[in-house]
VEXMIKE-109213 format. One line per field, with one value per residue: x, y, z of N, C-alpha, C in turn. Coordinates in pm, whole numbers. Example, Ala and Ser with C-alpha at 12.3 -4.5 7.8 and 13.67 -1.06 7.14 Angstrom:
<sites>
n_east (1319,1285)
n_north (-569,-225)
n_up (780,708)
ca_east (1230,1367)
ca_north (-450,-106)
ca_up (780,714)
c_east (1320,1290)
c_north (-330,3)
c_up (780,787)
</sites>
This chain:
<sites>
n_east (-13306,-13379,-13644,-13875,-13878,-13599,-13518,-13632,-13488,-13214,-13185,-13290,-13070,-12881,-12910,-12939,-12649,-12506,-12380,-12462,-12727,-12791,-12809,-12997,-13237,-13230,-13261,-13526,-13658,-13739,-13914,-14113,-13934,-13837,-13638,-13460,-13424,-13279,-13046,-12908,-12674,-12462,-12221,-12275,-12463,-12871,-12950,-12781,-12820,-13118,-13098,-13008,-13223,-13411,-13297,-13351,-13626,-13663,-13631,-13840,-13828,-13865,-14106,-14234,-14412,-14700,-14754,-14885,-14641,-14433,-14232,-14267,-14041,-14064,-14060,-14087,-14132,-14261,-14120,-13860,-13902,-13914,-13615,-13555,-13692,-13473,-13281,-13328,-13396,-13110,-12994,-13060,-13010,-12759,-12725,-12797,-12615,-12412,-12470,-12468,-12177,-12101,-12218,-12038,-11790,-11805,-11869,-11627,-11460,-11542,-11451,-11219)
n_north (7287,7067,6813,6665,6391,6348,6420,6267,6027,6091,6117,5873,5698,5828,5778,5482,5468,5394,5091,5046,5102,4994,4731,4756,4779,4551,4376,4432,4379,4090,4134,4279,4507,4564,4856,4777,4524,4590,4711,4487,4379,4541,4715,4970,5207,5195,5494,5508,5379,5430,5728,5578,5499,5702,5844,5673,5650,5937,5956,5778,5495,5324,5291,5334,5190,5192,4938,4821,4915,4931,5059,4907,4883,4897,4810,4956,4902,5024,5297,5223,5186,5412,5397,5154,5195,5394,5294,5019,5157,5285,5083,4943,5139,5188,4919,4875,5091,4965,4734,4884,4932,4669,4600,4816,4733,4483,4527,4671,4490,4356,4492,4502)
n_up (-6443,-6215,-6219,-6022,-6046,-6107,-5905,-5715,-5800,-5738,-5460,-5363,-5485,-5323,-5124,-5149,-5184,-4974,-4746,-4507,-4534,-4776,-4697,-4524,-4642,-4826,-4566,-4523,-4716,-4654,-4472,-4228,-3937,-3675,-3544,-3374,-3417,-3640,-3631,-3485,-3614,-3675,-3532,-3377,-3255,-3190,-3176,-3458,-3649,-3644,-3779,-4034,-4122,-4107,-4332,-4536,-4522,-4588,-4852,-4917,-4930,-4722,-4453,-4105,-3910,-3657,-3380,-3148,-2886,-3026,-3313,-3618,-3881,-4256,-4576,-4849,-5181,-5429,-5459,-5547,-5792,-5996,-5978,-6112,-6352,-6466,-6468,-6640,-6880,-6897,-6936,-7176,-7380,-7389,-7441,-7706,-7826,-7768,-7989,-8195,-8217,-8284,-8523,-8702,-8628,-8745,-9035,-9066,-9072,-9265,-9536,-9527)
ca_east (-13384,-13394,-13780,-13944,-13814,-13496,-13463,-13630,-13368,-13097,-13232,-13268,-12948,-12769,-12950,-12862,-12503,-12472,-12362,-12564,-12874,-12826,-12829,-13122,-13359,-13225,-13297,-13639,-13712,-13787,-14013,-14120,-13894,-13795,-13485,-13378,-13366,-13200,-12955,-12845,-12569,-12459,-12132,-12349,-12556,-12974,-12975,-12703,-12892,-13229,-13073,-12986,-13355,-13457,-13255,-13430,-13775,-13686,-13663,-13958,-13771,-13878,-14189,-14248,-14579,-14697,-14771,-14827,-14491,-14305,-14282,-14179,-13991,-14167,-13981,-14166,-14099,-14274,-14001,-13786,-14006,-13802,-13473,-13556,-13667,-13374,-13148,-13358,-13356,-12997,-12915,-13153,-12992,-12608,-12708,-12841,-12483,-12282,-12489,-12428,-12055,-12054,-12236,-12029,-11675,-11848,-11848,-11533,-11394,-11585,-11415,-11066)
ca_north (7269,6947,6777,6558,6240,6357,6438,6154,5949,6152,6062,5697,5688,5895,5646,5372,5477,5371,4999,4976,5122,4863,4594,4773,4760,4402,4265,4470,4290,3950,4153,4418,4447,4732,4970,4678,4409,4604,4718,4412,4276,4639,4771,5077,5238,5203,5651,5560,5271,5506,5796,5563,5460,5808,5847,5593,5709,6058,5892,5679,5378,5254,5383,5307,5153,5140,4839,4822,4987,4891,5057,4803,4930,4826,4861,5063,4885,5120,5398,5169,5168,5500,5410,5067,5229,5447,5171,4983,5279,5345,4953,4946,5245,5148,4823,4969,5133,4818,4671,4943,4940,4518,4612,4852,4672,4316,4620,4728,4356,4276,4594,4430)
ca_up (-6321,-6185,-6204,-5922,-6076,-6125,-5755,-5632,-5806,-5649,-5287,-5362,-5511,-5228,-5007,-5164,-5175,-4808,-4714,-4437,-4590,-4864,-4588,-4441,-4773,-4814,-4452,-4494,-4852,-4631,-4409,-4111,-3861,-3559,-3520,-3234,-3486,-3797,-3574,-3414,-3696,-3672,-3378,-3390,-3188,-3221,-3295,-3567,-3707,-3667,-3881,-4156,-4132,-4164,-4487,-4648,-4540,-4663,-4977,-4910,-4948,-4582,-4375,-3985,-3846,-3517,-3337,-2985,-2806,-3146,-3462,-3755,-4039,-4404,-4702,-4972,-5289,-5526,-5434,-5634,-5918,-6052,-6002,-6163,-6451,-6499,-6492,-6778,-6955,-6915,-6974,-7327,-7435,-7375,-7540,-7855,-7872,-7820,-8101,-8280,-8239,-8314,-8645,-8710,-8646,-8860,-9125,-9140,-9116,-9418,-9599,-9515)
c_east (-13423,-13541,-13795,-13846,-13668,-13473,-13519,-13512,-13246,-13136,-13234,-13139,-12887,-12795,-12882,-12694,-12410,-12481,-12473,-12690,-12916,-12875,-12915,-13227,-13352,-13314,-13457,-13737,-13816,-13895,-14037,-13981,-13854,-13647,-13428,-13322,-13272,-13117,-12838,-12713,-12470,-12342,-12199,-12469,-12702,-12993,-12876,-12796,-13060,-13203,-13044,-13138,-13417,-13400,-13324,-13560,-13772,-13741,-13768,-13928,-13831,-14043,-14178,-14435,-14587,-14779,-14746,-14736,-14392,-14351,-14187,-14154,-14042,-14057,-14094,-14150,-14102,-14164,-13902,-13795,-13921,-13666,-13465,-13597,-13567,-13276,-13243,-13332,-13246,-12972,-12970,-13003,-12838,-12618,-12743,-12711,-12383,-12351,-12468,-12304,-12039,-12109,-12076,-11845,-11671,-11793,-11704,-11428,-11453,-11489,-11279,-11010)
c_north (7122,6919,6675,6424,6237,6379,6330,6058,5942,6119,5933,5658,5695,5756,5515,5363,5403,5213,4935,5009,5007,4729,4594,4760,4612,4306,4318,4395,4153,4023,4260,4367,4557,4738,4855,4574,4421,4617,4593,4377,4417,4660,4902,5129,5221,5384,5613,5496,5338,5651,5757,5495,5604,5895,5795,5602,5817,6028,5842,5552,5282,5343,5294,5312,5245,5030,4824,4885,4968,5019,5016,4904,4832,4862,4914,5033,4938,5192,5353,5177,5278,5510,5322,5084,5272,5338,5065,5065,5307,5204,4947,5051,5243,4994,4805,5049,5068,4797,4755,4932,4818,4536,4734,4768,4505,4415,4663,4571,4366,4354,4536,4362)
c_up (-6309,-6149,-6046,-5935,-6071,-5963,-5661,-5649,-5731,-5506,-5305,-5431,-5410,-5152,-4992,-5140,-5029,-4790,-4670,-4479,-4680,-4768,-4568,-4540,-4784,-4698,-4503,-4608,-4766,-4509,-4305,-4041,-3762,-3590,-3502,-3361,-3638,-3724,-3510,-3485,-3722,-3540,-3408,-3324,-3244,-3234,-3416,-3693,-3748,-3759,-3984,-4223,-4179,-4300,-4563,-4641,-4623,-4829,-5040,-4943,-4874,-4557,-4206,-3992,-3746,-3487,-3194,-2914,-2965,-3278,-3566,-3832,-4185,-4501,-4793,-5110,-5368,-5518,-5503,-5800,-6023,-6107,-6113,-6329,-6542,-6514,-6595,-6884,-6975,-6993,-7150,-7405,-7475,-7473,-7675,-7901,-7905,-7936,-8225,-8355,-8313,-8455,-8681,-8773,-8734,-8987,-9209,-9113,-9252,-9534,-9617,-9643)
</sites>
């Protein structure tokens, strides 16, 4: 049975999996900004560009303001906070194996 964490991952993963989503966390890194203006660098409609926005909210990647007639898109950094672990965690853990292996193959040189 898959836990919380384990399924948030899987949503910010899936999320991530997506080009333009990546683009869209990126552009959003340097700051707010509306549908109108993620969309623009985009041949894509503003609903296609607003469903890949609502992917990455699901996630909580993103959230929407409001502001006057507008509502900015935010990025959500924490929401990262998970994945970013998992990928230390995975990287530690894989590199504790290489060093294993490099002891391992010094070893059986020396044996030679």
């Amino acid at each position: 049975m898959a836990t919380m964490t384990e399924e948030h991952l899987d949503s910010v993963f899936t999320a991530l999996g997506d080009r333009t989503r990546r683009d869209i966390v990126r552009r959003l890194g340097a700051g707010e900004a509306t549908v109108k203006e993620l969309a623009e660098p985009y041949p894509m409609s503003l609903q296609a560009v607003s469903q890949h926005i609502r992917v990455l909210e699901r996630c909580g990647l993103v959230s929407q303001g409001r502001h006057r007639q507008t509502r900015p898109c935010r990025l959500e950094p924490e929401a990262l906070e998970t994945a970013l672990s998992w990928i230390e965690e995975s990287r530690r853990t894989w590199a504790e194996r290489m060093d294993r292996l490099d002891a391992h193959l010094e070893r059986l040189q020396e044996d030679r």
